[in-house]
Every structure is written in structure tokens, then in C-alpha cells.
VOFI-222201 format. One record per residue (C-alpha): x, y, z; residue number from 1; residue in three letters. Coordinates in Angstrom, 1 decimal. Example, Ala and Ser with C-alpha at 12.3 -4.5 7.8 and 13.67 -1.06 7.14 Angstrom:
<<12.3,-4.5,7.8>,1,ALA>
<<13.7,-1.1,7.1>,2,SER>
This chain:
<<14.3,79.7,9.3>,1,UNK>
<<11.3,81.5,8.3>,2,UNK>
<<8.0,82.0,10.3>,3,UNK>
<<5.2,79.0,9.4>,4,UNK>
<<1.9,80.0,8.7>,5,UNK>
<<0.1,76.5,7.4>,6,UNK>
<<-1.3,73.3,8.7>,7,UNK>
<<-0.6,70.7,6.4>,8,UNK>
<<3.0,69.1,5.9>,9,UNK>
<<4.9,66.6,4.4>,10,UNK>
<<6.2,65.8,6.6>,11,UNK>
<<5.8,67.5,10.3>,12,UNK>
<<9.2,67.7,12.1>,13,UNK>
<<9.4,69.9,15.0>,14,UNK>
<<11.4,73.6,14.6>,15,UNK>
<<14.5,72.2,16.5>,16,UNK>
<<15.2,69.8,14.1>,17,UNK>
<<14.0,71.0,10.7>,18,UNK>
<<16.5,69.8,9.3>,19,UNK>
<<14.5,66.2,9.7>,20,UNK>
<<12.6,67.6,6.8>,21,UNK>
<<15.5,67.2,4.3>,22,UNK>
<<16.1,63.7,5.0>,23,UNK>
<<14.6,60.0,3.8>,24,UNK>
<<11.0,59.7,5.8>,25,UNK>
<<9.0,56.9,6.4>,26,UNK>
<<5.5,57.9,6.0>,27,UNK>
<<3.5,54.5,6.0>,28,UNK>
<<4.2,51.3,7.2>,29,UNK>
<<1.6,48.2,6.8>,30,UNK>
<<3.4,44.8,8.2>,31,UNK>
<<2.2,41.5,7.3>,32,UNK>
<<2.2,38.1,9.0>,33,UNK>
<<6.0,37.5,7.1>,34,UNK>
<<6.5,40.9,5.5>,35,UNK>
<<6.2,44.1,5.9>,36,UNK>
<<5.2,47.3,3.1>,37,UNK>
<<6.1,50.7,3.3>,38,UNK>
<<5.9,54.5,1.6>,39,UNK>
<<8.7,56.8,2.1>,40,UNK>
<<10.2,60.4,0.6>,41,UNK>
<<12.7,62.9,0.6>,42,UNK>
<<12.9,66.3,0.0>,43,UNK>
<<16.2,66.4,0.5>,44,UNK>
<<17.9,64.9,-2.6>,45,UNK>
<<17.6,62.8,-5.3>,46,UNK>
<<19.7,59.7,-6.1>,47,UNK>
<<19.7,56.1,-5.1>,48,UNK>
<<18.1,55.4,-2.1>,49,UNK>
<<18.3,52.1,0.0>,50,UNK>
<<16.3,50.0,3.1>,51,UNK>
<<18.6,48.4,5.8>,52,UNK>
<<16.8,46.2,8.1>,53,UNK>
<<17.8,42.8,10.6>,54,UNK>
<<15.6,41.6,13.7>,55,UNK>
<<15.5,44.0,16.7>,56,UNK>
<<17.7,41.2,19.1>,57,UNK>
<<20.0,40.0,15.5>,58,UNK>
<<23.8,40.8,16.2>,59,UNK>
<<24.2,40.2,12.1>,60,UNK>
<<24.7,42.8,10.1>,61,UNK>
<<21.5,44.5,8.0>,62,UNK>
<<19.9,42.9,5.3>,63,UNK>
<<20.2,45.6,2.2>,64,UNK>
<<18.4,46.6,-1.1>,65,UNK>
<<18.0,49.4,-3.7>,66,UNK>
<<15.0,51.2,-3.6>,67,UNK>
<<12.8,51.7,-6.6>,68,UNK>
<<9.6,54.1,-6.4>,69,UNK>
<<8.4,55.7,-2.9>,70,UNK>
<<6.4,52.2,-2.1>,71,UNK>
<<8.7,48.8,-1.0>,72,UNK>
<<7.7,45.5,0.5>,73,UNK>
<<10.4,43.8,2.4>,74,UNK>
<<9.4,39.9,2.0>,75,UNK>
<<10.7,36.9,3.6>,76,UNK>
<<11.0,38.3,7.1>,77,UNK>
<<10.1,35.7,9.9>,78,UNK>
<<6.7,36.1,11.5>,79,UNK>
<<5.9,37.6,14.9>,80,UNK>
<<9.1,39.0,15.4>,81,UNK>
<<10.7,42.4,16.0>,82,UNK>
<<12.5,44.2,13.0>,83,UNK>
<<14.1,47.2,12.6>,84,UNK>
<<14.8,49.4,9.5>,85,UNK>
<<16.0,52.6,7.8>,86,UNK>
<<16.3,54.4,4.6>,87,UNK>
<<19.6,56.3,3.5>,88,UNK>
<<20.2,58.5,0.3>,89,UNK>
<<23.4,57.3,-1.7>,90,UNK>
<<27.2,58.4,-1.1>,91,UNK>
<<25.3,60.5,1.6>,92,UNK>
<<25.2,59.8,5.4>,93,UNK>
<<21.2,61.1,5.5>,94,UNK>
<<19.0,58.7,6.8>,95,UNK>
<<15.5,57.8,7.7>,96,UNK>
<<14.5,57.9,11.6>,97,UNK>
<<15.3,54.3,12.6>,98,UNK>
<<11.3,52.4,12.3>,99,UNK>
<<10.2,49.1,14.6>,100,UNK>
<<7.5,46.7,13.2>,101,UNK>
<<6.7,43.5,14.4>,102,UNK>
<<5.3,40.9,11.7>,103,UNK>
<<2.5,39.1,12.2>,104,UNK>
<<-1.1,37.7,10.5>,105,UNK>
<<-3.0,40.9,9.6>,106,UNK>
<<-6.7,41.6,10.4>,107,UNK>
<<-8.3,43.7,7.8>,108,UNK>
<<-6.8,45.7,5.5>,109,UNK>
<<-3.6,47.8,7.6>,110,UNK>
<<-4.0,51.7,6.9>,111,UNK>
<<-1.0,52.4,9.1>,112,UNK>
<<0.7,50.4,11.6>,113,UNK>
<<3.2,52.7,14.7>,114,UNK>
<<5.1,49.7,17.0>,115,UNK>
<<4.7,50.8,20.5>,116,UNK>
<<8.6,51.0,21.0>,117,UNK>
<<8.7,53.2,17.8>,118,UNK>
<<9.8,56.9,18.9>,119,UNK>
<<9.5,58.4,15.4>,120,UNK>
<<6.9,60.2,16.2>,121,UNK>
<<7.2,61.0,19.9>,122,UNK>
<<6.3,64.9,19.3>,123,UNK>
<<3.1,63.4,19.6>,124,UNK>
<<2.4,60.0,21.0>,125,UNK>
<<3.5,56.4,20.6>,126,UNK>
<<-0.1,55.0,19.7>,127,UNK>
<<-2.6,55.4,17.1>,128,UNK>
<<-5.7,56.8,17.6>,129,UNK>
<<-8.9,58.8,16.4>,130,UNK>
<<-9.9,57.0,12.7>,131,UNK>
<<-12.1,58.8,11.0>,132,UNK>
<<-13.1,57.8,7.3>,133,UNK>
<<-14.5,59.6,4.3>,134,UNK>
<<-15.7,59.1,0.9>,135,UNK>
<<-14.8,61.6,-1.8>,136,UNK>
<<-17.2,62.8,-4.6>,137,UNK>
<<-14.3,61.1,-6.9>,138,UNK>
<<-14.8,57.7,-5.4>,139,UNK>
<<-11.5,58.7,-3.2>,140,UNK>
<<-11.3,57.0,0.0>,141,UNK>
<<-9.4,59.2,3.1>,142,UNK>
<<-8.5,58.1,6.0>,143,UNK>
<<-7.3,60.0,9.2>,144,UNK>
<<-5.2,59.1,12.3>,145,UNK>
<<-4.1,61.0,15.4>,146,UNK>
<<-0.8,59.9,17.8>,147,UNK>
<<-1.6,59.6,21.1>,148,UNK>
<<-0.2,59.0,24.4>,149,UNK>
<<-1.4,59.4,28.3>,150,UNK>
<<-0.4,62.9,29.0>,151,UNK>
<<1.7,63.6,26.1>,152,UNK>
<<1.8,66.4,23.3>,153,UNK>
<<-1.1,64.8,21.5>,154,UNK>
<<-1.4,66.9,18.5>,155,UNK>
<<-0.4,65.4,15.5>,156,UNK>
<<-2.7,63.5,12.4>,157,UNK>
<<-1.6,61.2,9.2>,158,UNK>
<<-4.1,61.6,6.6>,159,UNK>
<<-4.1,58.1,3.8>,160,UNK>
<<-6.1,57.9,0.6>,161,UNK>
<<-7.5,54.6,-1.4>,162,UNK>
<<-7.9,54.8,-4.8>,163,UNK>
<<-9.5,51.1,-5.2>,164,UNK>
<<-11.7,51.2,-2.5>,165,UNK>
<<-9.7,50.3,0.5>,166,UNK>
<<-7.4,47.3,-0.9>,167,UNK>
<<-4.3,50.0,-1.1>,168,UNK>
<<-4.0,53.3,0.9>,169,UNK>
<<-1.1,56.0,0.4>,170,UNK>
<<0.1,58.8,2.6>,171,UNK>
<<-1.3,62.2,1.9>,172,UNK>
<<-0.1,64.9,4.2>,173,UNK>
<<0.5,65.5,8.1>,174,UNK>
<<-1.5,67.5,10.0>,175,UNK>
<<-0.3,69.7,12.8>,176,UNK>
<<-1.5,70.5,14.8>,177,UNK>
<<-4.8,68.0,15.4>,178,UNK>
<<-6.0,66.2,17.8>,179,UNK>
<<-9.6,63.8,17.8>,180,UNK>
<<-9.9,64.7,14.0>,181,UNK>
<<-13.5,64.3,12.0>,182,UNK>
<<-13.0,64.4,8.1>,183,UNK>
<<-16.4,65.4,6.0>,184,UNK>
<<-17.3,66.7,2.9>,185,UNK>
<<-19.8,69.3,2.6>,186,UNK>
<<-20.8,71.5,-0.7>,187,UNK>
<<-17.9,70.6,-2.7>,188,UNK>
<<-15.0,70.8,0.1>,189,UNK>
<<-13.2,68.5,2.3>,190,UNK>
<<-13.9,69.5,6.3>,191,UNK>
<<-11.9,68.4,9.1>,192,UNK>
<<-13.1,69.6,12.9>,193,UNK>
<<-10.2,68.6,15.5>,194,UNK>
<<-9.0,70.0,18.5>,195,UNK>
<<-5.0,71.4,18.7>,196,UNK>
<<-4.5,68.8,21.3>,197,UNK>
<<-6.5,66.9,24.1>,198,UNK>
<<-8.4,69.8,25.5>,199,UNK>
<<-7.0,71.9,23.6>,200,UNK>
<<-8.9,74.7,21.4>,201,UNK>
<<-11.6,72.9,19.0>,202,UNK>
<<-11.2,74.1,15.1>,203,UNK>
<<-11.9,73.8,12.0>,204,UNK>
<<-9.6,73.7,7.9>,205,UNK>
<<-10.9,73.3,4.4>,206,UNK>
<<-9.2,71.5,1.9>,207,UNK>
<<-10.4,71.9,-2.1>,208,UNK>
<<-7.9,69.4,-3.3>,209,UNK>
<<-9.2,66.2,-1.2>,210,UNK>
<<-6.4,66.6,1.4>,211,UNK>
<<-3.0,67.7,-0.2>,212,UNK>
<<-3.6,71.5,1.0>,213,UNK>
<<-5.6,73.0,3.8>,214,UNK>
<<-6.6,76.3,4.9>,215,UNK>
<<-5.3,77.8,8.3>,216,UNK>
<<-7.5,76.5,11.1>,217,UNK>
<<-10.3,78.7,12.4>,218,UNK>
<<-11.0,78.8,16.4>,219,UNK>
<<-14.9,78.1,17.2>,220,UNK>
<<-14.4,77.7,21.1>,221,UNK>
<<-11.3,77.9,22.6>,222,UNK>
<<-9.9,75.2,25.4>,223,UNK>
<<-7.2,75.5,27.6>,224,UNK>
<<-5.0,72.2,26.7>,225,UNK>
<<-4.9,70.7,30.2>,226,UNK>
<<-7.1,67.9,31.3>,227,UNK>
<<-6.4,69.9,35.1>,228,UNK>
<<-8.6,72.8,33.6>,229,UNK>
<<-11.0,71.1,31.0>,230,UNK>
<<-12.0,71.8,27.8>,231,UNK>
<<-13.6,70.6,24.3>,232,UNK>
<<-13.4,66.7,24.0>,233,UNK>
<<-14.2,65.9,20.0>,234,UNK>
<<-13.9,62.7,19.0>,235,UNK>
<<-14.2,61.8,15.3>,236,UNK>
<<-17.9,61.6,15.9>,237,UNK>
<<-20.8,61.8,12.5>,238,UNK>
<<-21.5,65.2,11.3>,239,UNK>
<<-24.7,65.1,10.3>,240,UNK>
<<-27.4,67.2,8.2>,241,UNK>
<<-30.9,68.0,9.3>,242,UNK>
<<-33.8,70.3,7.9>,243,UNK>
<<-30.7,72.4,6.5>,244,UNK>
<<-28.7,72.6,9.5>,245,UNK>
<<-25.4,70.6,10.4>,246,UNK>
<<-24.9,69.1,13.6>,247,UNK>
<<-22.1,67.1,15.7>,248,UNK>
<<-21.8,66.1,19.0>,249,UNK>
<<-19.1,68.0,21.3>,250,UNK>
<<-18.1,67.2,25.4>,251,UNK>
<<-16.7,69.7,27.8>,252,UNK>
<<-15.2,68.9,30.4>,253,UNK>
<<-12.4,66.7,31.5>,254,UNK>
<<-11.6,63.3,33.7>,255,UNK>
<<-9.8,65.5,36.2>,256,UNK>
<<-12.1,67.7,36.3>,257,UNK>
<<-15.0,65.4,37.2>,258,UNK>
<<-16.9,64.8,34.1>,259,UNK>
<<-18.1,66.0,31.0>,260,UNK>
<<-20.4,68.2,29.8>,261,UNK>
<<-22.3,67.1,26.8>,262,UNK>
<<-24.1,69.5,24.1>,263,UNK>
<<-24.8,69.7,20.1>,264,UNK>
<<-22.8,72.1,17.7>,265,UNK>
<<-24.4,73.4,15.0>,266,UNK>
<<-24.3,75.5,11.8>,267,UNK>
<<-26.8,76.5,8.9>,268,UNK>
<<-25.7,74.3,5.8>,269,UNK>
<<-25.6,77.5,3.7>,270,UNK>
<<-22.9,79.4,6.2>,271,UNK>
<<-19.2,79.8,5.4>,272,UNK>
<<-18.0,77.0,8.3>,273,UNK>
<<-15.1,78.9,8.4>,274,UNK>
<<-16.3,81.9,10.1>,275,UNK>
<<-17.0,80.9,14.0>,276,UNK>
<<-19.7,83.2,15.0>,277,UNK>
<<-21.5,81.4,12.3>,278,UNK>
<<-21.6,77.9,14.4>,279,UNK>
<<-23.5,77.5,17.5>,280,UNK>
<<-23.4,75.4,20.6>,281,UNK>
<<-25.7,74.2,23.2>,282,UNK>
<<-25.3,75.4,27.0>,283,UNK>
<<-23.3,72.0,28.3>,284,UNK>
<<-25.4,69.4,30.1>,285,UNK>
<<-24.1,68.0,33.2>,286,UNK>
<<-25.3,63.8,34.0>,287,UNK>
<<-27.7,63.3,36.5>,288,UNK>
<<-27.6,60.4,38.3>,289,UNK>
<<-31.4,60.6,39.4>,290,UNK>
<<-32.5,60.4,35.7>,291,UNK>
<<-35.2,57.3,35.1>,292,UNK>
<<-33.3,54.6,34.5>,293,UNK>
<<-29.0,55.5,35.3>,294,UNK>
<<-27.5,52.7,36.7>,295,UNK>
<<-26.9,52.6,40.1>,296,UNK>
<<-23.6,53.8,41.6>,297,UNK>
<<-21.0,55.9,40.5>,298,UNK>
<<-20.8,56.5,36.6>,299,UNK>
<<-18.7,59.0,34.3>,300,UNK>
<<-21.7,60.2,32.5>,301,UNK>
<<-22.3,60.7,29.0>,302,UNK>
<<-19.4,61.0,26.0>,303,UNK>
<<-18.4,61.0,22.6>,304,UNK>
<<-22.0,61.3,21.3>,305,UNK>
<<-23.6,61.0,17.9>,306,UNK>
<<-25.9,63.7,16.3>,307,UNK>
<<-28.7,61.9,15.0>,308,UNK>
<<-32.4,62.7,13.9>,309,UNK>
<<-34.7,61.0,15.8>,310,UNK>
<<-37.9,58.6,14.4>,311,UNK>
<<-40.1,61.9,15.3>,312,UNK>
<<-38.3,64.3,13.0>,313,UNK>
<<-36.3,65.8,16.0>,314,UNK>
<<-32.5,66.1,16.9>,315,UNK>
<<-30.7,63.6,19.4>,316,UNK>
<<-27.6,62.7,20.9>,317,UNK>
<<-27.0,59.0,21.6>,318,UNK>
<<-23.8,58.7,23.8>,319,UNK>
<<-21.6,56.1,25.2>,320,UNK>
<<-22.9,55.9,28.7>,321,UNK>
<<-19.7,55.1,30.7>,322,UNK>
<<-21.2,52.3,33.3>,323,UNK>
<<-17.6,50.6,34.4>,324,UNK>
<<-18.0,50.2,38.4>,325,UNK>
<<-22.0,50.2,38.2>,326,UNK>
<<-24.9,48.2,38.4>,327,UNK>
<<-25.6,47.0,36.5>,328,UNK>
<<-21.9,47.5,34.5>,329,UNK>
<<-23.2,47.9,31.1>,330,UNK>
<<-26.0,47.4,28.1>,331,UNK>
<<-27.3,50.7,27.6>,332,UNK>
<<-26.7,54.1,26.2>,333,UNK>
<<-27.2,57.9,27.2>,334,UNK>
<<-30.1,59.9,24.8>,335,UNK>
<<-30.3,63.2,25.4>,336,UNK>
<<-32.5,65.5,22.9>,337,UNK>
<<-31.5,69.1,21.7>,338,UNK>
<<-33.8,71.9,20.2>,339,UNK>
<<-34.0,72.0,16.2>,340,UNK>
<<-36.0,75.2,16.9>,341,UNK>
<<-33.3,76.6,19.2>,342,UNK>
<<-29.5,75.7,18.6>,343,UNK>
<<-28.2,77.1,22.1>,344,UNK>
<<-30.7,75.9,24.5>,345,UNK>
<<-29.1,73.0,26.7>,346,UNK>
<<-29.8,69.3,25.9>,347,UNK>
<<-32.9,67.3,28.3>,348,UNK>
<<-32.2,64.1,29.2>,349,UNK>
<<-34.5,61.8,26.8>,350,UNK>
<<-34.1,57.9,27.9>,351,UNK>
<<-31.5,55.3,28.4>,352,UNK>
<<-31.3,52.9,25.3>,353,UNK>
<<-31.2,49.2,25.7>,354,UNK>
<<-27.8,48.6,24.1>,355,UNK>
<<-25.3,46.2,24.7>,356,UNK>
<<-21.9,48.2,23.1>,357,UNK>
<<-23.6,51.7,24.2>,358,UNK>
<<-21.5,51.7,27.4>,359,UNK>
<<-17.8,51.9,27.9>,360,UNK>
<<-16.5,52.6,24.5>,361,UNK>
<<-17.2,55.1,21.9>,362,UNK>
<<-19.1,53.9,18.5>,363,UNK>
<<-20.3,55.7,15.7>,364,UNK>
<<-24.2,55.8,15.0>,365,UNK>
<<-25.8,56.5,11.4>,366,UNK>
<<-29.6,56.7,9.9>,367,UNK>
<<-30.2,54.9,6.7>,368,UNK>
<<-32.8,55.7,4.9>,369,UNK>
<<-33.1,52.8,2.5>,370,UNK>
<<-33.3,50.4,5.4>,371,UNK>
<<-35.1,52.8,7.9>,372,UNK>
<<-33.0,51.6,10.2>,373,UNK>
<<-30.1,52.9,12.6>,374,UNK>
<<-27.0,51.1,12.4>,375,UNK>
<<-23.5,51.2,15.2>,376,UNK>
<<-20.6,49.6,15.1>,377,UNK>
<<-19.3,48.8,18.7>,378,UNK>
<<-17.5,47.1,21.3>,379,UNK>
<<-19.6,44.6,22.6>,380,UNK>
<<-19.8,42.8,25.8>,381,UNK>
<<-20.1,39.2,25.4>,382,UNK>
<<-19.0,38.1,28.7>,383,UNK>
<<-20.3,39.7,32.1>,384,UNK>
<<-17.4,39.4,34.5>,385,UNK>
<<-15.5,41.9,31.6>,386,UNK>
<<-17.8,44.5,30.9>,387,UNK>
<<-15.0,46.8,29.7>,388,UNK>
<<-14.0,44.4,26.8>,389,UNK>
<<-13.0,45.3,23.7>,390,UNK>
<<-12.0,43.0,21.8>,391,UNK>
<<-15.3,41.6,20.5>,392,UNK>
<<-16.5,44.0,17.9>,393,UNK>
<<-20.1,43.6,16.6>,394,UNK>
<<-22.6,45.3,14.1>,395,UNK>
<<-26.0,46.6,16.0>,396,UNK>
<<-29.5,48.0,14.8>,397,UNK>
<<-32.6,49.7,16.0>,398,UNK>
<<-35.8,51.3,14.5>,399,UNK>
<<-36.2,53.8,17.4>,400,UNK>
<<-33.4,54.4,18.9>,401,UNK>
<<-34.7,53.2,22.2>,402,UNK>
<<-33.6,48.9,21.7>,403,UNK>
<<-30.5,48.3,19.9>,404,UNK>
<<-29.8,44.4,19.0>,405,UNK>
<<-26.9,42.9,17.7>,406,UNK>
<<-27.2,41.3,14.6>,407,UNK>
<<-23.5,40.0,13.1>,408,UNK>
<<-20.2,39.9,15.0>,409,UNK>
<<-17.6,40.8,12.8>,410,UNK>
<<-14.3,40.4,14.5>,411,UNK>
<<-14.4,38.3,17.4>,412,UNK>
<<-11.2,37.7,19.8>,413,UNK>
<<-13.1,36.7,23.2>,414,UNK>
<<-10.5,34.5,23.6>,415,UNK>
<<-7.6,36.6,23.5>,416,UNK>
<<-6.5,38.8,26.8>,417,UNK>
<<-9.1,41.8,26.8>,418,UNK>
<<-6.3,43.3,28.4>,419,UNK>
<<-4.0,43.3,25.5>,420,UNK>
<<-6.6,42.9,22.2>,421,UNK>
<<-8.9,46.0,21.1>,422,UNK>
<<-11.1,46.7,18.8>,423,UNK>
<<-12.7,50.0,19.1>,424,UNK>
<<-13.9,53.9,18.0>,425,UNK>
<<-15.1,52.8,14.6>,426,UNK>
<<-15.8,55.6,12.1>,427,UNK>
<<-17.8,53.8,9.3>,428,UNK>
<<-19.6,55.2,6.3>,429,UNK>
<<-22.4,53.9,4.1>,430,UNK>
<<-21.4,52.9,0.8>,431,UNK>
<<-24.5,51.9,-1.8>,432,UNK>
<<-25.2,48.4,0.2>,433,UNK>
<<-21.6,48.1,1.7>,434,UNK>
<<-20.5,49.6,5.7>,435,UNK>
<<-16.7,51.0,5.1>,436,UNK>
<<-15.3,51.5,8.4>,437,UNK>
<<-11.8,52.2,10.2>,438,UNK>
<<-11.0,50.2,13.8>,439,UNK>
<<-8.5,51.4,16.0>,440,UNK>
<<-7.2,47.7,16.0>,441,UNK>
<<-4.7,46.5,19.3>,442,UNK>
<<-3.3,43.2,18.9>,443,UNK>
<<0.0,41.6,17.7>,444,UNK>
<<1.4,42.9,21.0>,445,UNK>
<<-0.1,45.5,21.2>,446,UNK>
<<1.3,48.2,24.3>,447,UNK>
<<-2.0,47.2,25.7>,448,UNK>
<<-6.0,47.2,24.9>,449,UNK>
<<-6.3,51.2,25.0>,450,UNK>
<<-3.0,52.0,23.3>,451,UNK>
<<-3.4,50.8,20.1>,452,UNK>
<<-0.9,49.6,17.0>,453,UNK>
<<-3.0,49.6,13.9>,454,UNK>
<<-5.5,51.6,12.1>,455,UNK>
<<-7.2,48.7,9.6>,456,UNK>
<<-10.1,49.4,7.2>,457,UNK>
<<-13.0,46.7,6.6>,458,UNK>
<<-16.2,46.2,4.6>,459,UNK>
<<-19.2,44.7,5.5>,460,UNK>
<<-20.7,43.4,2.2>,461,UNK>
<<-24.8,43.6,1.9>,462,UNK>
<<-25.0,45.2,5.7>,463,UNK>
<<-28.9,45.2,5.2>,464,UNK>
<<-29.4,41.2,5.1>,465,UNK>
<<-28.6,41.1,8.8>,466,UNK>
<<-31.6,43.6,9.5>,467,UNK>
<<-33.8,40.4,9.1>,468,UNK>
């Protein structure tokens, strides 16, 4: 075995079992309400290949079919139930890691769909997590995942593309490892910031072929991995340009540790982003409970923010203001202004927003100019005695970032368990006078609200009528 010096693969298998890499892989699967389509490979051979599947609780023996192309579709299946399936090369006995779906009616358009009894990829998690969504000079669609689970490795991303503008998606490449990934382009190269793992060292790859092949990550601060020590919480939050300087959000901190810090990271738009003395962050503010207007008891603070110019030409960051056990328990969000002028002086606290999806669950945040408007996408609360639902997922506005309204619900499952059904930490982009966005979707037995099953992508047609 030779030493590895790369970041991208096709597909990630740990050292101890390389030999994973020379066998059939499932590398998408998208189930429907009575089928189910998938993307495999293999680098191991060539030949016929063939899918095997039967109900998880069926004492039959497999259903069976040749193979044609790396796509399939397995029709006829029986809705909401269990299956399980395989792929083996002929007159060989290689096979696919055995793969758990469970169909069911779709919502949106599935990216990628991991059952939460599915081990395949237990290196990592047993949930998906992190979307984050781009758009390609090309017209090219990419779409990124992490897998996740509570106290688990954490450190592996799937990376999709459209062609057609979201009605297909195919697999593009691992990524290993990555953690709370952000994909953006920026001066004719694809970008994505992630951390190793959750708390884990934040850094950033370039890619000049929209995805297939990335550059060895660069280190801009380092973290120690453990949520007992703390370190740089990135979420796929907007990276955003302003008066020729890029900005994102960034935390430090951890829930064990008390808290987050929250601060702005920054670069000049003309830098290489790949040399880290070239970025700069902000000291890390801590939350202050005394500030005019926190609710009153106990709170987590500030989190998963989003960079953001403000109506009077400076630079903000609107967080989620975690409110669960308060009072009251939720409709507003954390602003906190940095210093255009100065890129490592410390965030001030600006004002608590009026916003009913600001609390308890993060959402993305983005200017338009054509509307002069500022748009979210987020959880919102529509019933007080659950303000940590999420399964109620709405399209807000403001002009100045200081009263957000709602002004369309798009998916709306209020009466579903808000234990079980989520729909949460949208990454949307605008597109002419379409919203794009991903949605870490949990339903269809989901493991639970948090632990998500699906990544789906959606558009909002004509987003600016609902300004009115």
C-alpha cells in the first residue's frame, strides 16, 4: 500500500479495508414512494454486473437483474417498506456493501437518501447532514453532504452534480476528510471551507474542474477535534463579498465547553485563499446575557451565523439565537456587527432581530439586490408549546435586517410528530428570479427530527412576488 497524499476519492474506504475500493460501490441512492434509483461503480473489474434485492423481513429469495450503465431504477417495489440490496460483478464473488432504503412518497427532488440502519458508511456517521449548494459558471449544479453521527468520526462528504437544473443529480467524488462543508466559486475556481471533523481543524481545497479533483487542504486555524476541548464550528454558512473583501461567519467554541464564540473570517478578494496567513479572523465574541433585548433565562448564545452587508454599507452577522428553555422561547435572532475597516477587531453586539425562524435552527441569509430585500429560508415556529419545531419550513424577508416576516410556507408538516419530521439548515442560492435550495429533509422514518435521511433539492419559482 502506498502513502496517500489527496483529498478527493472515488470512493473513500478506510486503509484497513482498501480493498473495498476494488469492489461494486453504491454511490447514490434516491428512493421513491414504490421504487427506488441508484448510481453505482467499480474499479475493480469489468464484466456483467447485477442488483439483488427482497424486503428487509422477506424470507424469499432476492429479486435479480442485469445491470446496464452505472444508473438503475428498481420499480415495482411496495411502498413504505424496508428493502435491502447489493451489487456483484459476474462469475466473481465481489460485491457491493449490502444498502437499506425504505420506499415511500418523495418531497422534493432526493439528492441522496442514507437509511438510518444503513452502516455503509459508518467511518463517518449514519445520517446526512451539512447541504450546501452551488451554481457553476457552466450552468452546473453541485451539491454537497456530510455523514454525521452524535459523537462519531464525522469526517466524511458526497459531492452530486445536476446538469438540468436539479431534476437529476450524479455522484462526483468523496471527500475525506470534511466535515460542515461550504462549496463556492470565486475567480474562476470551485472553493470548499470545512473542518476535518466536528471541532476539528477548519480548511480550505480548490478544485479547477468543478469537483472531480481537489487540491490538498490548507490549515487556516487549527482545532483540536473534541467537543471536551472546543474548537472551529463551520457550518455551510454564505460566503459573501463586500467592498473587495470575502467574508463568512465562523464559531469557536463547543457545547461542552459552554458555548460558542462567534466572529467573521475574512480575506481580500484578490489573495491566493490558499495561503492562510492571507485570511483573517475576528477576536471571538462571547454572548452576553445583559445585552438590550436577550431573552430572559438561560440561552446558548449566538451560532451558525451569516456574513451579510448591512442597509448602511457595513458588515453583519445575523445568527441563530438559540432561545430553547427561555422566555420568551423564540422569534428573534442574534446581530452582531464586525469592522470593514479592521478584519481582527472583535464583533459588538448590534440588536436582536424580530424573527420568527432566527432561533433554534440554523438558516441561511442572502441580499438581493434586484429586490433590495433580504431573504432566509428557515424553520419556523408555528405553534408555541413547540418552539423547537422543525418541521414547518417557511420563506422570510426584511428590508433592514431588524423585522423579518414570513411571507410563503413552503413545506409544511405541522401535523406530523416534530419529534420525527425535519426540515432544516437550508443552503439556497439565487437563481435569475428562482431560490434553489438543499433541505436536510427527516421523514419517512426518519431515526428522528435531528438525524436526518435525505438531502432534497427545491425551487421556489418567482421568489420576489411574495415580497408584496
Amino acid at each position: 500500500m502506498k502513502g496517500q497524499n489527496k483529498w478527493g476519492y472515488q470512493p473513500y474506504t478506510p486503509v484497513n479495508v482498501a480493498y473495498k475500493r476494488m469492489l461494486p460501490h453504491i454511490c447514490r441512492l434516491a428512493p421513491g414512494e414504490d421504487y427506488a434509483e441508484f448510481e453505482w461503480l467499480d474499479k475493480g473489474g469489468e464484466g456483467k454486473h447485477f442488483v439483488f434485492w427482497k424486503p428487509v423481513t422477506s424470507t424469499e429469495n432476492y429479486s435479480c437483474r442485469e445491470l446496464e450503465g452505472q444508473k438503475a431504477k428498481l420499480t415495482g417495489l411496495t411502498a413504505e417498506c424496508n428493502y435491502e440490496f447489493f451489487i456483484t460483478r459476474e462469475k466473481q464473488e465481489k460485491k457491493s456493501d449490502t444498502r437499506i432504503f425504505r420506499t415511500g412518497r418523495a418531497i422534493g427532488m432526493v439528492v441522496n437518501y442514507l437509511h438510518p440502519e444503513d452502516t455503509a458508511f459508518a467511518c463517518s456517521g449514519r445520517y446526512l447532514c451539512s447541504p450546501s449548494l452551488v451554481k457553476l459558471p457552466s450552468g452546473v449544479l453541485l451539491a454537497s453532504m456530510d455523514v454525521f453521527v452524535s459523537h462519531g468520526p464525522q469526517n466524511l462528504t458526497f459531492l452530486f452534480r445536476s446538469e438540468d437544473d436539479g431534476v437529476t443529480w450524479e455522484y462526483v467524488t468523496d471527500l475525506f476528510p470534511c466535515f460542515w462543508g461550504k462549496l463556492f466559486y470565486h475567480k474562476d475556481a470551485l472553493y470548499m471551507l470545512a473542518t476535518s471533523t466536528e471541532y476539528g481543524s477548519l480548511f480550505i481545497g480548490k478544485s479547477l474542474d468543478e469537483g472531480y479533483t481537489w487540491s490538498e487542504p490548507v490549515t487556516i486555524l487549527p482545532g483540536a477535534g473534541l467537543g471536551t476541548e472546543g474548537g472551529p464550528h463551520k457550518g455551510p454558512m454564505p460566503v459573501v463579498c463586500h467592498e473587495g473583501r470575502l467574508y463568512t461567519a465562523v464559531d469557536y467554541g463547543s457545547w461542552e465547553t459552554g458555548g460558542h464564540g462567534n466572529g467573521l473570517l475574512s480575506i481580500d478578494e484578490e489573495a491566493d485563499l490558499l495561503v492562510p496567513e492571507n485570511w483573517s479572523c475576528t477576536d471571538f465574541l462571547t454572548f452576553d446575557s445583559t445585552w438590550e433585548g436577550a431573552a430572559k433565562g438561560r440561552s446558548g448564545g449566538g451560532l451558525e451565523g451569516n456574513a451579510v452587508a448591512g442597509p448602511d454599507g457595513e458588515i453583519y452577522n445575523v445568527l441563530r439565537y438559540q432561545m430553547a428553555g427561555c422566555e420568551p422561547a423564540y422569534g428573534k435572532a442574534l446581530v452582531l456587527k464586525g469592522n470593514k475597516r479592521n478584519a481582527e477587531e472583535p464583533l459588538t453586539f448590534a440588536w436582536f432581530a424580530d424573527f420568527n425562524g432566527g432561533s433554534n435552527s440554523k438558516f441561511d441569509l442572502l441580499y438581493d439586490e434586484k429586490s433590495s430585500a433580504y431573504w432566509a429560508i428557515v424553520s419556523e415556529v408555528v405553534e408555541e408549546q413547540k418552539p423547537t419545531q422543525r418541521n414547518v419550513l417557511s420563506l422570510a424577508v426584511s428590508k433592514d435586517l431588524r423585522k423579518f416576516r414570513i411571507v410563503n410556507r413552503m413545506l409544511d408538516y405541522r401535523l406530523e410528530d416534530p419529534a420525527m419530521v425535519g426540515f432544516q439548515y437550508v443552503s439556497f442560492l439565487i437563481d435569475g428570479d428562482d431560490i434553489l435550495f438543499l433541505c436536510r429533509s427527516a421523514f419517512n422514518n426518519a431515526h428522528n427530527m435531528h438525524d436526518s435521511n435525505y438531502i432534497t433539492f427545491h425551487r421556489i419559482e418567482g421568489f420576489r412576488k411574495y415580497l408584496l
